[in-house]
N, CA, C and O atoms as CSV, one atom per row, in Angstrom:
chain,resi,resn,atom,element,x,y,z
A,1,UNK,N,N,-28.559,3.093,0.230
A,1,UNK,CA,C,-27.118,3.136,0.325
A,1,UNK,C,C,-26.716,4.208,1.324
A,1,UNK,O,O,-27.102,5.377,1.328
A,2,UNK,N,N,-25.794,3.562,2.256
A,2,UNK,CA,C,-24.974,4.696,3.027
A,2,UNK,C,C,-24.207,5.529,2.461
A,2,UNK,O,O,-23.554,5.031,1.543
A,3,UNK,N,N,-23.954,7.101,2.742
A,3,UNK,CA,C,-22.912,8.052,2.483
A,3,UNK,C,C,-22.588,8.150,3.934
A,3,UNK,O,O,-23.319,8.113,4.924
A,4,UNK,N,N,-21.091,8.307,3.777
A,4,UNK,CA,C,-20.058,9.119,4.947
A,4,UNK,C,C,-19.149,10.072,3.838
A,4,UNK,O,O,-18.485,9.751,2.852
A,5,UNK,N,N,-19.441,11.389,4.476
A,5,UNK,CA,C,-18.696,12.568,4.061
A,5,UNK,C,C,-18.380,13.269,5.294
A,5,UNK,O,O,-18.935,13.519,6.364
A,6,UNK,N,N,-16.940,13.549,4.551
A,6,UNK,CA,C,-15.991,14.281,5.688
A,6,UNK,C,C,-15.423,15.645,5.161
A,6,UNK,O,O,-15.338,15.457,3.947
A,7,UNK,N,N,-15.119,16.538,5.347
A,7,UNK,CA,C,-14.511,18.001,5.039
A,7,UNK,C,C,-13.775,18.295,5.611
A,7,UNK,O,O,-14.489,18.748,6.505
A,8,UNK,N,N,-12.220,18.576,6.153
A,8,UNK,CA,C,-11.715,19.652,6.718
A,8,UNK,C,C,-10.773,20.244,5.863
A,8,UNK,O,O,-10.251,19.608,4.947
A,9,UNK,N,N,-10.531,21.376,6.092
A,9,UNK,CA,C,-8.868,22.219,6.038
A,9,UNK,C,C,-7.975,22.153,6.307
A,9,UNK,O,O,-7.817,22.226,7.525
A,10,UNK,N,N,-7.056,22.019,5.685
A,10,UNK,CA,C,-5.457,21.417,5.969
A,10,UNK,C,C,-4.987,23.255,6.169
A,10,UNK,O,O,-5.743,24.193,5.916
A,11,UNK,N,N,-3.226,23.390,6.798
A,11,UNK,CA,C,-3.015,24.611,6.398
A,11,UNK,C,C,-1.921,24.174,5.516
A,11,UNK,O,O,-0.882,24.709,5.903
A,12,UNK,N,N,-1.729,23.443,4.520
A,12,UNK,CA,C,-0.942,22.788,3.602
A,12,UNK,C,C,-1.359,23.573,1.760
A,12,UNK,O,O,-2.308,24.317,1.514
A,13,UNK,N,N,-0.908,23.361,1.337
A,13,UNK,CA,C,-0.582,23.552,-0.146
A,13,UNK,C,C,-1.282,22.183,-1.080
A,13,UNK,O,O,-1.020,20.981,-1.114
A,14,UNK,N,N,-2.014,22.818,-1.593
A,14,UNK,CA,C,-3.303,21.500,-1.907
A,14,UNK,C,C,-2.031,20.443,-3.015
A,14,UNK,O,O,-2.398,19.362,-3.476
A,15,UNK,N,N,-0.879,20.886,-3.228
A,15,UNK,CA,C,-0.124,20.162,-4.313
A,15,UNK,C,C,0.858,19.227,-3.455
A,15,UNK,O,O,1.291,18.138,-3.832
A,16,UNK,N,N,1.101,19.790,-2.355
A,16,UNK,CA,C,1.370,18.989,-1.125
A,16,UNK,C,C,1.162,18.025,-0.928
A,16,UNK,O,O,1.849,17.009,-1.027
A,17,UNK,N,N,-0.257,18.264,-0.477
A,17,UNK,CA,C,-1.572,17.175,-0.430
A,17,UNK,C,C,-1.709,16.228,-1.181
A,17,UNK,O,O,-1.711,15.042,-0.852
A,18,UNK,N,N,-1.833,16.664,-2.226
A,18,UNK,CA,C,-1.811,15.377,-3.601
A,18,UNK,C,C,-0.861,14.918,-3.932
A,18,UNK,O,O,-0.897,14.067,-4.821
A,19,UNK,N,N,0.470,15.341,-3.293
A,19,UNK,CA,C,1.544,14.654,-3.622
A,19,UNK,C,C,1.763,13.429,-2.841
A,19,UNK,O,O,2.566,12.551,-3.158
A,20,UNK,N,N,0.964,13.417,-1.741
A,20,UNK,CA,C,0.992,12.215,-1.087
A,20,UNK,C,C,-0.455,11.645,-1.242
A,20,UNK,O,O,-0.635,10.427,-1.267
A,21,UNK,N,N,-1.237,12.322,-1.322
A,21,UNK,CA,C,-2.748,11.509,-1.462
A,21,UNK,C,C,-2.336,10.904,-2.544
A,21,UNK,O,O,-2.854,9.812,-2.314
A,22,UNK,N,N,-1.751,10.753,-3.649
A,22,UNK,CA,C,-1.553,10.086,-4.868
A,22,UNK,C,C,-0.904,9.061,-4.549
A,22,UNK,O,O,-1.131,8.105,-5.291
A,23,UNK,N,N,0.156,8.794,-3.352
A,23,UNK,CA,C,1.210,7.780,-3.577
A,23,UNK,C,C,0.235,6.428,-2.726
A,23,UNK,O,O,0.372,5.880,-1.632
A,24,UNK,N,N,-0.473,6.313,-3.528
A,24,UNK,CA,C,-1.697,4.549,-3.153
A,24,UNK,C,C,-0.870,4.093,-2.184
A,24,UNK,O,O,-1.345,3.984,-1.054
A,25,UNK,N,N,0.294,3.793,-2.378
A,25,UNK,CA,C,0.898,2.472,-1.849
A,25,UNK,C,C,1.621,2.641,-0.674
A,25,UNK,O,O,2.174,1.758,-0.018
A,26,UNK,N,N,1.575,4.007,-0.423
A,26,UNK,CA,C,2.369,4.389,0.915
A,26,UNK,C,C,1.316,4.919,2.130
A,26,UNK,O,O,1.750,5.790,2.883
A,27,UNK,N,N,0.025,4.444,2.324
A,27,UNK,CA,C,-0.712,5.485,3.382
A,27,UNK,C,C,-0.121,5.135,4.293
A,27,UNK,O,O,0.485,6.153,4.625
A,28,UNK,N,N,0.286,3.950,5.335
A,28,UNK,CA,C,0.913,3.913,6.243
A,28,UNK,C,C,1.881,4.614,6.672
A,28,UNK,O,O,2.122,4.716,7.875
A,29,UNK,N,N,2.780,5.372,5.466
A,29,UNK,CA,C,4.098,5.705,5.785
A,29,UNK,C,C,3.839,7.371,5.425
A,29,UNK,O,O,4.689,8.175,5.807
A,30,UNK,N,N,2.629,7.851,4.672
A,30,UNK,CA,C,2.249,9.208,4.265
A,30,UNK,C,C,1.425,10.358,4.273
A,30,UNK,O,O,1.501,11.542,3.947
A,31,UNK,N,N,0.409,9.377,4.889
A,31,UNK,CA,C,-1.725,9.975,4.777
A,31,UNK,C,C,-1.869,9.619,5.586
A,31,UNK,O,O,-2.653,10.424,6.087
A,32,UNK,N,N,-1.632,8.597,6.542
A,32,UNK,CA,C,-2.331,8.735,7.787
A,32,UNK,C,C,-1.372,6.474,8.475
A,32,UNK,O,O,-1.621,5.268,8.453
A,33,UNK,N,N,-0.068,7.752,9.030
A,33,UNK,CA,C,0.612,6.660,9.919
A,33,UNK,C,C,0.615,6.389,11.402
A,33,UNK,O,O,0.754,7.296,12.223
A,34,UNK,N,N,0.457,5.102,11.733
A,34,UNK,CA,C,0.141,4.847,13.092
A,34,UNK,C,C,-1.074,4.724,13.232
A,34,UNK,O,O,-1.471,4.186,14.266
A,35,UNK,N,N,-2.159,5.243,12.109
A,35,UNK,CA,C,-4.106,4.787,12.195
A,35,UNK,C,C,-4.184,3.529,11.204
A,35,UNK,O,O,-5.103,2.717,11.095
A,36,UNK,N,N,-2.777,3.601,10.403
A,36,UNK,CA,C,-2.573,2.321,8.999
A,36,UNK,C,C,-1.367,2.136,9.339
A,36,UNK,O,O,-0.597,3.074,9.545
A,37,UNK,N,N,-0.991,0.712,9.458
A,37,UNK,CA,C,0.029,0.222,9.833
A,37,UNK,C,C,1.164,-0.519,8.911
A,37,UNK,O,O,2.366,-0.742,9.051
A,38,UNK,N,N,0.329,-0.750,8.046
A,38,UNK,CA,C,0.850,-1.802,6.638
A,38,UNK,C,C,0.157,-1.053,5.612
A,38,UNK,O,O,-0.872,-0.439,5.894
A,39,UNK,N,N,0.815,-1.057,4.027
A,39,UNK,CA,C,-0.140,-0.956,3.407
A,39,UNK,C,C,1.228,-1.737,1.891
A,39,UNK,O,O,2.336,-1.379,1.493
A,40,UNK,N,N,0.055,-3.145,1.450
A,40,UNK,CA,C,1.246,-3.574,0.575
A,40,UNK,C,C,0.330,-3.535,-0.729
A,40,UNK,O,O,-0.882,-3.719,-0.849
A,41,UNK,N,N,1.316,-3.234,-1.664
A,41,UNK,CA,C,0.873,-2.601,-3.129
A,41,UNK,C,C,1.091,-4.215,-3.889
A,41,UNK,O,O,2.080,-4.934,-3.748
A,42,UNK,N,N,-0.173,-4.520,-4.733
A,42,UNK,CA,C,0.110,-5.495,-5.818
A,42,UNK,C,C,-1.023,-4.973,-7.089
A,42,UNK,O,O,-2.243,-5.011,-6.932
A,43,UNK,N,N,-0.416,-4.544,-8.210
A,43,UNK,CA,C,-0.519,-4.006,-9.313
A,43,UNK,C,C,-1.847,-2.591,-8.882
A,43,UNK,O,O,-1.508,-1.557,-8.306
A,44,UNK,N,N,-2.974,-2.818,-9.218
A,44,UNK,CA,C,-3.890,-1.717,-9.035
A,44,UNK,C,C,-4.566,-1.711,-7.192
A,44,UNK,O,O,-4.956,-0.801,-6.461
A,45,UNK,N,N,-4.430,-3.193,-7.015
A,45,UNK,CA,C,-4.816,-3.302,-5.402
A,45,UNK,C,C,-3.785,-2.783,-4.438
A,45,UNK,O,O,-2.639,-2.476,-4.767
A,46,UNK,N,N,-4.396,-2.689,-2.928
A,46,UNK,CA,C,-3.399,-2.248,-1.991
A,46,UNK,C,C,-4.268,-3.200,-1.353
A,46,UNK,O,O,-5.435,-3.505,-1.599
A,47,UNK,N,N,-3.198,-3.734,-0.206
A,47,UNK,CA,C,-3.889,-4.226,0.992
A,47,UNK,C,C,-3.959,-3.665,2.344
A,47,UNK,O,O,-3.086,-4.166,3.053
A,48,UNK,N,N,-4.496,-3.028,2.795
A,48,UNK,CA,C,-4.741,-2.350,3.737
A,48,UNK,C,C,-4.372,-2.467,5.689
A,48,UNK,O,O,-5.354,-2.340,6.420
A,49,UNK,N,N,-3.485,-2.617,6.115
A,49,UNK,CA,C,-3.708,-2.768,7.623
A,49,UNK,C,C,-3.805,-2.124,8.430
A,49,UNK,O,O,-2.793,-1.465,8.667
A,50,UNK,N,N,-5.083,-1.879,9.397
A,50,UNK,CA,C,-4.952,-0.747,10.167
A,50,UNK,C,C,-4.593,-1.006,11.453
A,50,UNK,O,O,-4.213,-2.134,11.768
A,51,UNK,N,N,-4.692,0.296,12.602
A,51,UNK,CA,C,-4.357,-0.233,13.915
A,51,UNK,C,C,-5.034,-0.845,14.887
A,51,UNK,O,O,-4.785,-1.046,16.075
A,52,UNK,N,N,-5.917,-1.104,14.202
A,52,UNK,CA,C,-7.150,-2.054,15.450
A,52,UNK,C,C,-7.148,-3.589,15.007
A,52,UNK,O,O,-7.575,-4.468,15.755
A,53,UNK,N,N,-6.501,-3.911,13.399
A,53,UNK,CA,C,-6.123,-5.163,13.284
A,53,UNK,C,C,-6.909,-5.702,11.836
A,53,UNK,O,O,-6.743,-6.732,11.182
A,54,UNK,N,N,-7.778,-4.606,11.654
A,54,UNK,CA,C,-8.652,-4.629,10.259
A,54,UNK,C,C,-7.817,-4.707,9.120
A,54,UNK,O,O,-6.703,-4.185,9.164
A,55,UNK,N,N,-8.231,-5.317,8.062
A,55,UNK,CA,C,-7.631,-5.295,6.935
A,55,UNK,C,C,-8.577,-5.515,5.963
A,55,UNK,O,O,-9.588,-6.207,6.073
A,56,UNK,N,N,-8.156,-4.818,4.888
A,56,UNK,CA,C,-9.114,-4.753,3.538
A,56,UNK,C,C,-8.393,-4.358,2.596
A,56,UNK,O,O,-7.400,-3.632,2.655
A,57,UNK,N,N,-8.966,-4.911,1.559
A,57,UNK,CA,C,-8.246,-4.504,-0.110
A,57,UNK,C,C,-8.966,-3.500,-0.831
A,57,UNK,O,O,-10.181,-3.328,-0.933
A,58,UNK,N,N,-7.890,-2.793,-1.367
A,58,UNK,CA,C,-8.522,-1.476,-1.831
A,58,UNK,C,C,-7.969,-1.684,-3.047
A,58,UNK,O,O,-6.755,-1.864,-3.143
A,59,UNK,N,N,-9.081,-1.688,-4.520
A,59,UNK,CA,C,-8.552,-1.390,-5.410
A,59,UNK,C,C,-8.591,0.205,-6.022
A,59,UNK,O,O,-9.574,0.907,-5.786
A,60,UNK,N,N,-7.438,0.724,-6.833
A,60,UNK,CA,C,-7.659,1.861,-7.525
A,60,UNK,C,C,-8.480,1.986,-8.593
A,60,UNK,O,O,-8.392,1.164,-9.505
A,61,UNK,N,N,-9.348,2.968,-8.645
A,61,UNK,CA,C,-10.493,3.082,-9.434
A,61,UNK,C,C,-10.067,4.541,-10.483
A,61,UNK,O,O,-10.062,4.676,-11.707
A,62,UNK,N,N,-9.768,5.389,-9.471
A,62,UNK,CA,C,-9.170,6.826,-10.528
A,62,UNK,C,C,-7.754,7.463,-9.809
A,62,UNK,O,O,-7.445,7.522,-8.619
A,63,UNK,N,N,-7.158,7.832,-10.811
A,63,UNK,CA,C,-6.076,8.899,-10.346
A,63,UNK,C,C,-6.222,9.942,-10.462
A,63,UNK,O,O,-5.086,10.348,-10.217
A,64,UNK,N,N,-6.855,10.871,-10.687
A,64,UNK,CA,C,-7.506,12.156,-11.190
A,64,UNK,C,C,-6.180,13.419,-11.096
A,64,UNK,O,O,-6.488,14.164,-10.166
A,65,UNK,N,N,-4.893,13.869,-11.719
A,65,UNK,CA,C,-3.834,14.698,-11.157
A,65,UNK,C,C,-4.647,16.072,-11.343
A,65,UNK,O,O,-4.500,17.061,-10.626
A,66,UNK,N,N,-5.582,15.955,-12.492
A,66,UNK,CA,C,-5.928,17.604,-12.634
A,66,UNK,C,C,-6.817,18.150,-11.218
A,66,UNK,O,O,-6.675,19.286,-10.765
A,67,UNK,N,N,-7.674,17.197,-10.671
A,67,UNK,CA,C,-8.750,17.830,-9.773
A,67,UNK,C,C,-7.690,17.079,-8.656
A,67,UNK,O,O,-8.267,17.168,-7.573
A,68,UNK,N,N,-6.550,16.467,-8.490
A,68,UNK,CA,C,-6.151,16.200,-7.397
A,68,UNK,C,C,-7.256,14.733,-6.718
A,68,UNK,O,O,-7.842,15.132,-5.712
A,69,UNK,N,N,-7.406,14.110,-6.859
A,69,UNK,CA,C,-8.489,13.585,-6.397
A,69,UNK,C,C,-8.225,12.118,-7.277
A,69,UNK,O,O,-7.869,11.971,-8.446
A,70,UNK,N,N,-8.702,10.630,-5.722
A,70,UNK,CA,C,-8.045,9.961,-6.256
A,70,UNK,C,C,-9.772,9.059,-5.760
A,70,UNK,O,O,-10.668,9.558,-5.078
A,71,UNK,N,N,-9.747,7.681,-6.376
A,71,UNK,CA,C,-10.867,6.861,-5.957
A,71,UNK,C,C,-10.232,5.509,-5.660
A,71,UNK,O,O,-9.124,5.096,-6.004
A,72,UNK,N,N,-11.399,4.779,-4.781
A,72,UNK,CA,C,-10.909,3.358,-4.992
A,72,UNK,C,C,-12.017,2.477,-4.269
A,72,UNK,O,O,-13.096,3.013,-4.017
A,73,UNK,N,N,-11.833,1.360,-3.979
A,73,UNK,CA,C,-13.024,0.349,-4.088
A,73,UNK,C,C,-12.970,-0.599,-2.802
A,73,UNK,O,O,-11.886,-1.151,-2.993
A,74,UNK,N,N,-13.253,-0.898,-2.127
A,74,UNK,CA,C,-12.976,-2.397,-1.447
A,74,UNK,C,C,-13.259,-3.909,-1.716
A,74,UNK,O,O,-14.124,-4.540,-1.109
A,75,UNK,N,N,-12.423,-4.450,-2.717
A,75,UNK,CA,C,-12.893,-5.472,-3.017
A,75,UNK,C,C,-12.408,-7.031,-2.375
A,75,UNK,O,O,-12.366,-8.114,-2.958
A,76,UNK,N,N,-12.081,-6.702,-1.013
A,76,UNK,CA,C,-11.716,-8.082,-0.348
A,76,UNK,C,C,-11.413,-7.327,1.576
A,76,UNK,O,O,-11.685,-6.238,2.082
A,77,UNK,N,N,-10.872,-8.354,2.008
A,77,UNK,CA,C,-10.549,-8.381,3.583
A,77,UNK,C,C,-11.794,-8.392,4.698
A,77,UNK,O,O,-12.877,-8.931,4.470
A,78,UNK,N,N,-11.563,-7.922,5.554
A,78,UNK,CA,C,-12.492,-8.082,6.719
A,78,UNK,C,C,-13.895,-7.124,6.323
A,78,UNK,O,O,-14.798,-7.873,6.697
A,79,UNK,N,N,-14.364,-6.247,5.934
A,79,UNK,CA,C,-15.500,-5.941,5.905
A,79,UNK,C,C,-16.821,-6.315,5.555
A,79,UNK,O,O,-17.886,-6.234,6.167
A,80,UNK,N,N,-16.332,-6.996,3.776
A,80,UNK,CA,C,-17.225,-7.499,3.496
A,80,UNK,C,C,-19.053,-6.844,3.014
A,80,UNK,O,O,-20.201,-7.109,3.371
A,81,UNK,N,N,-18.218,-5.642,1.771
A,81,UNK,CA,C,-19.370,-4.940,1.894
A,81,UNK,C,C,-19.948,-5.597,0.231
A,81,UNK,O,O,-19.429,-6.385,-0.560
A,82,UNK,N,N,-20.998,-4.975,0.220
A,82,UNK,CA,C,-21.871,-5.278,-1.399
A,82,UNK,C,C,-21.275,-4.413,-1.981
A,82,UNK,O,O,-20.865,-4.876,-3.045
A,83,UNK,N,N,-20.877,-2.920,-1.797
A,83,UNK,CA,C,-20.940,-2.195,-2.695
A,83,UNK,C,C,-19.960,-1.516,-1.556
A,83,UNK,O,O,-20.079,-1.838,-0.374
A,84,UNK,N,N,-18.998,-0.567,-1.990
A,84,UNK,CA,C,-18.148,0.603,-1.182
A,84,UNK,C,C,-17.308,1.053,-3.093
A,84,UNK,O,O,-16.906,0.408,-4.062
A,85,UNK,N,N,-17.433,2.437,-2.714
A,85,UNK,CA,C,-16.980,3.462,-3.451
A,85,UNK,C,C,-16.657,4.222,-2.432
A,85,UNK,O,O,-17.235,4.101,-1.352
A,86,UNK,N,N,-15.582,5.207,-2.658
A,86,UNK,CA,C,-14.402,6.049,-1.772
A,86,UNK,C,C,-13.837,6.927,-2.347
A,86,UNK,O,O,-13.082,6.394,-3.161
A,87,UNK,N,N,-13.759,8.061,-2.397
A,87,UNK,CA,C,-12.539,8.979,-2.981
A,87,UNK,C,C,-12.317,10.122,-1.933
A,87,UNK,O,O,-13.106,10.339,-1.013
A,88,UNK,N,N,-10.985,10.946,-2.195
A,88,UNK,CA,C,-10.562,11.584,-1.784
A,88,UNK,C,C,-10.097,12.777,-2.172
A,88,UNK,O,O,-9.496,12.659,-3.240
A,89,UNK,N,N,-10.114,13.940,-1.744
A,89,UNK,CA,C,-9.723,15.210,-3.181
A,89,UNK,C,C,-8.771,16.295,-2.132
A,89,UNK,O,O,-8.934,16.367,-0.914
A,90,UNK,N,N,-8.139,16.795,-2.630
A,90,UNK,CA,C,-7.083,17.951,-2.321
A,90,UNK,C,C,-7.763,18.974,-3.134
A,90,UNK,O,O,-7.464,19.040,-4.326
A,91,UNK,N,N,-8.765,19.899,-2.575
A,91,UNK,CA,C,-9.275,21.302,-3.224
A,91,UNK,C,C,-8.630,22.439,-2.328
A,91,UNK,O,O,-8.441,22.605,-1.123
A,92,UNK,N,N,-8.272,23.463,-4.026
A,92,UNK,CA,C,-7.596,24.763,-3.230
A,92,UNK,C,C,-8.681,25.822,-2.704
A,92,UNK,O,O,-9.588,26.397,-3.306
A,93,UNK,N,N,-8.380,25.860,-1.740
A,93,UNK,CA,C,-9.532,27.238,-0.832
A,93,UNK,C,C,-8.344,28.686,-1.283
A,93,UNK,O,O,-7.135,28.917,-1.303
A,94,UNK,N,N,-9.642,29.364,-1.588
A,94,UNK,CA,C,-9.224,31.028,-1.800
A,94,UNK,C,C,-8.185,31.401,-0.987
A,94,UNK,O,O,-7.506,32.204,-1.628
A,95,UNK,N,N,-7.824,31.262,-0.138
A,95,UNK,CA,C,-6.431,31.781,0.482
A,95,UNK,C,C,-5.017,30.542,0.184
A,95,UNK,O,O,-3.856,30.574,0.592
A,96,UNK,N,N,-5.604,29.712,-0.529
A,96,UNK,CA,C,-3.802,28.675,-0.728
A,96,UNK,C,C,-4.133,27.330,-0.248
A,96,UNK,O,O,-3.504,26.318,-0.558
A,97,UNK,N,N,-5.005,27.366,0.411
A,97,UNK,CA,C,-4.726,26.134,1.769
A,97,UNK,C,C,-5.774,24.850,0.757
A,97,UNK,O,O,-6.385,24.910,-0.310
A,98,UNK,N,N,-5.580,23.966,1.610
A,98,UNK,CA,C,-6.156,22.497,1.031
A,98,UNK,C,C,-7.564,22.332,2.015
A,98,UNK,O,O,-7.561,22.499,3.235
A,99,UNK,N,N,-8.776,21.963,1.181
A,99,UNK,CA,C,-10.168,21.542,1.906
A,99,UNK,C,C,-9.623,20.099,1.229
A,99,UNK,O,O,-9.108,19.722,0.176
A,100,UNK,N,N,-9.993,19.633,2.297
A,100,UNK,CA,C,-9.576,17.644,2.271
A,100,UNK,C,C,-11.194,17.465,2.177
A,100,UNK,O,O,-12.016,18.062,2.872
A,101,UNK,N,N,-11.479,16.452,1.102
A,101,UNK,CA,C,-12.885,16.283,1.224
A,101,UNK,C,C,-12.835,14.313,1.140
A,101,UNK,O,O,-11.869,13.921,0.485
A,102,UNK,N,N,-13.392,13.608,1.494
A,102,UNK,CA,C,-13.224,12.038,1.853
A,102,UNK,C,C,-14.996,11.879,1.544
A,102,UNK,O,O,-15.863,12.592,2.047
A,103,UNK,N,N,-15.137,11.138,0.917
A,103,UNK,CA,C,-16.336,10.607,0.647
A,103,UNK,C,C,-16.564,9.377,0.286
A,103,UNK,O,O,-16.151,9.057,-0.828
A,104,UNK,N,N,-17.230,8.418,1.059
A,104,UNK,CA,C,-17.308,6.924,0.645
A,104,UNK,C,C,-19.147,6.712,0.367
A,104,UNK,O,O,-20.092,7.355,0.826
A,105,UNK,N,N,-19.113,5.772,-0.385
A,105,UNK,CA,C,-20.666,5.052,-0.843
A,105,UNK,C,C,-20.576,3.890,-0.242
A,105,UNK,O,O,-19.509,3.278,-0.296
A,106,UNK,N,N,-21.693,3.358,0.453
A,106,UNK,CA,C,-21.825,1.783,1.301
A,106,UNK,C,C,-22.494,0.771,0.939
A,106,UNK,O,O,-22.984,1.122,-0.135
A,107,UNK,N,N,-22.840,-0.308,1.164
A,107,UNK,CA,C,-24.321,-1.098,1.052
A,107,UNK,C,C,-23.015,-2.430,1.898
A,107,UNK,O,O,-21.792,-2.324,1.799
A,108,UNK,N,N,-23.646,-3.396,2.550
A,108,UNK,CA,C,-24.977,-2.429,3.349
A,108,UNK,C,C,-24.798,-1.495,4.231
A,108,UNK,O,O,-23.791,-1.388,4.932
A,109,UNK,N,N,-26.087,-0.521,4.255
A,109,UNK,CA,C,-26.498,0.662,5.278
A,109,UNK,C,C,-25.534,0.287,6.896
A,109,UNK,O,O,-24.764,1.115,7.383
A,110,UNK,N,N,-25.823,-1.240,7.583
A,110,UNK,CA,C,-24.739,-0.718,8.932
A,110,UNK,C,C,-23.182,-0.853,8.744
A,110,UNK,O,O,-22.261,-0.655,9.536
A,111,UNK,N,N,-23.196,-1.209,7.590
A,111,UNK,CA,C,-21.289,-0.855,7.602
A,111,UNK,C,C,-20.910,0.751,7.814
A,111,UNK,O,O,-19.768,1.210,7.834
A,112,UNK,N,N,-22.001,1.400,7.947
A,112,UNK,CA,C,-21.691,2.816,7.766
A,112,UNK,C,C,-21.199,3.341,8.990
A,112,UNK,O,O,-20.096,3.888,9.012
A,113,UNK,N,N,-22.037,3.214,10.219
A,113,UNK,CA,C,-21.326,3.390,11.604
A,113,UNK,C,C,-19.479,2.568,11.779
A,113,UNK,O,O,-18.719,2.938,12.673
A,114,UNK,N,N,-19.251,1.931,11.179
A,114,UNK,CA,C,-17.712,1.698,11.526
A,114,UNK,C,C,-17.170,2.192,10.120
A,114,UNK,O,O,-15.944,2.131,10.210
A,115,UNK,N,N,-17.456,2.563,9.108
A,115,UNK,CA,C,-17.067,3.245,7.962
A,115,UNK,C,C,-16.791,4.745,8.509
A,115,UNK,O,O,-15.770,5.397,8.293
A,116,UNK,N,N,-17.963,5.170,9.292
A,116,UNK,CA,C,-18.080,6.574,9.973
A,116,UNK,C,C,-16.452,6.895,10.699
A,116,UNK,O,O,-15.613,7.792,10.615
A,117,UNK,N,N,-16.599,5.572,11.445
A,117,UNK,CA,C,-15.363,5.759,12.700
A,117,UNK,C,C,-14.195,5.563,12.376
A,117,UNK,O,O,-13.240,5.676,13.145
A,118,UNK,N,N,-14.112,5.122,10.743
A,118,UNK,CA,C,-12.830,4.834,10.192
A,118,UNK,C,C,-11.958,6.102,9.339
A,118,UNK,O,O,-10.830,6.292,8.884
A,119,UNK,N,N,-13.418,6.890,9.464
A,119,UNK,CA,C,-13.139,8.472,8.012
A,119,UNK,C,C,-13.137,9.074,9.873
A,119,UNK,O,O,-12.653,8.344,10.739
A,120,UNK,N,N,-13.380,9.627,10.012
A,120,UNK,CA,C,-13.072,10.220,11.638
A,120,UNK,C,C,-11.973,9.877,11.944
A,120,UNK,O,O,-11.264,10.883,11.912
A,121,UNK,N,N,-11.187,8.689,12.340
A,121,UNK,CA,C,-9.854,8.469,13.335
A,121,UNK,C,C,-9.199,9.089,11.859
A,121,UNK,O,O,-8.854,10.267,11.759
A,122,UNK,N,N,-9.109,8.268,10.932
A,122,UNK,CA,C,-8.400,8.533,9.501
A,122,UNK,C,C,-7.954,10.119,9.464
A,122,UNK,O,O,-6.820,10.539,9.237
A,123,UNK,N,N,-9.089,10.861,9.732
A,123,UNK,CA,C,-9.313,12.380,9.071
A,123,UNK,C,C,-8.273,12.977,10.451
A,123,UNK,O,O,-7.328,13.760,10.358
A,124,UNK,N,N,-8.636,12.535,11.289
A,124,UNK,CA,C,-7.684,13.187,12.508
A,124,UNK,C,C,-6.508,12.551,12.629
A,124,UNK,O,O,-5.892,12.970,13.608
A,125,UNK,N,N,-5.939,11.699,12.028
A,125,UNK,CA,C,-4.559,11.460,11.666
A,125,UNK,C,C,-3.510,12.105,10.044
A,125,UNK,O,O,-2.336,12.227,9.692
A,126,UNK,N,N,-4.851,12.339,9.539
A,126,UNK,CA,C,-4.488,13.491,8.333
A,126,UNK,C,C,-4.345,14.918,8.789
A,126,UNK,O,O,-3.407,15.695,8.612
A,127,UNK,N,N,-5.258,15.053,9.290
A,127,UNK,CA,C,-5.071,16.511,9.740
A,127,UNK,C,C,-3.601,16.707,10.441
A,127,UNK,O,O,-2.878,17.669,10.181
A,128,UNK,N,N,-3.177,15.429,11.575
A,128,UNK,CA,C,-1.836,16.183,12.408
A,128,UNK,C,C,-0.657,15.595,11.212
A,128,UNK,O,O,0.521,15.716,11.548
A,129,UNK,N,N,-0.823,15.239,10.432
A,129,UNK,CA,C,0.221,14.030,9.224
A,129,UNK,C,C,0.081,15.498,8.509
A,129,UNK,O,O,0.842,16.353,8.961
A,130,UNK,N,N,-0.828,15.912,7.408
A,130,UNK,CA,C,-0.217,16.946,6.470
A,130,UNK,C,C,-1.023,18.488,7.203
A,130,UNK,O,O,-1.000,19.442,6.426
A,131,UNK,N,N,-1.527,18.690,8.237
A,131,UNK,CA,C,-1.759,19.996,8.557
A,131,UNK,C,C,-0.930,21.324,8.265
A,131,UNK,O,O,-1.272,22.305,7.604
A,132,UNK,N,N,0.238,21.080,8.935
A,132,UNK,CA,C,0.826,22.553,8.647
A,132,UNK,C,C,2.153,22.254,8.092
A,132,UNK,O,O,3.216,22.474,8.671
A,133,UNK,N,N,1.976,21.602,6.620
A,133,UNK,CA,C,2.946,21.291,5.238
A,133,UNK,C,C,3.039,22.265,4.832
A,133,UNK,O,O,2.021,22.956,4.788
A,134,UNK,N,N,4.533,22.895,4.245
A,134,UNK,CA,C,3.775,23.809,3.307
A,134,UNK,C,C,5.194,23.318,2.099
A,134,UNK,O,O,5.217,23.773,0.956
């Protein structure tokens, strides 16, 4: 099984952070707009559209409010994997600020190079979307 893990630092307020990492149904409009173009909510699923034309269904797996930290699944659209697990966490670093941590599980192994390039553009549209929130 593939892992893609990502880390950075926001200079945001990790409650910030989770105030929008929580809202599933809005990434287009909250977590990362203009890299997700659509994103339409039907009960625990979202459907996903990004800007290269990809689309996939993401179901919610956890809401986690205490650790900030949310999960979810891909169970339909263009990818087409065996297995994908995903979550996302808002952790507070010793001075205030938010470590964004993104971690997905794969099968199969080459979905991982465009999984890679999707937590990369993603992570650098988070970073300029909630960087300096406070």
């Amino acid at each position: 099984m593939a892992s893609v893990h990502k880390e950075f630092v926001l200079d945001s307020d990790p409650e910030v952070v989770w105030e929008v990492l929580r809202d599933f149904g809005a990434v287009h409009q909250r977590l990362a707009p203009g890299f997700v173009i659509d994103t339409r909510l039907c009960a625990d699923t979202r459907t996903v559209t990004f800007a290269d034309g990809t689309v996939v269904a993401e179901r919610l797996v956890d809401l986690d409010a205490e650790h900030r930290r949310i999960a979810y699944t891909v169970v339909g659209g263009d990818l087409h994997p065996s297995h994908h697990n995903a979550w996302m966490q808002a952790v507070r670093t010793e001075d205030g600020r938010t470590r964004f941590v993104w971690h997905t599980d794969v099968l199969p192994d080459p979905l991982a190079a465009p999984i890679t390039d999707f937590v990369e553009r993603g992570s650098e549209v988070i970073r300029r979307t909630l960087g300096n929130r406070e």
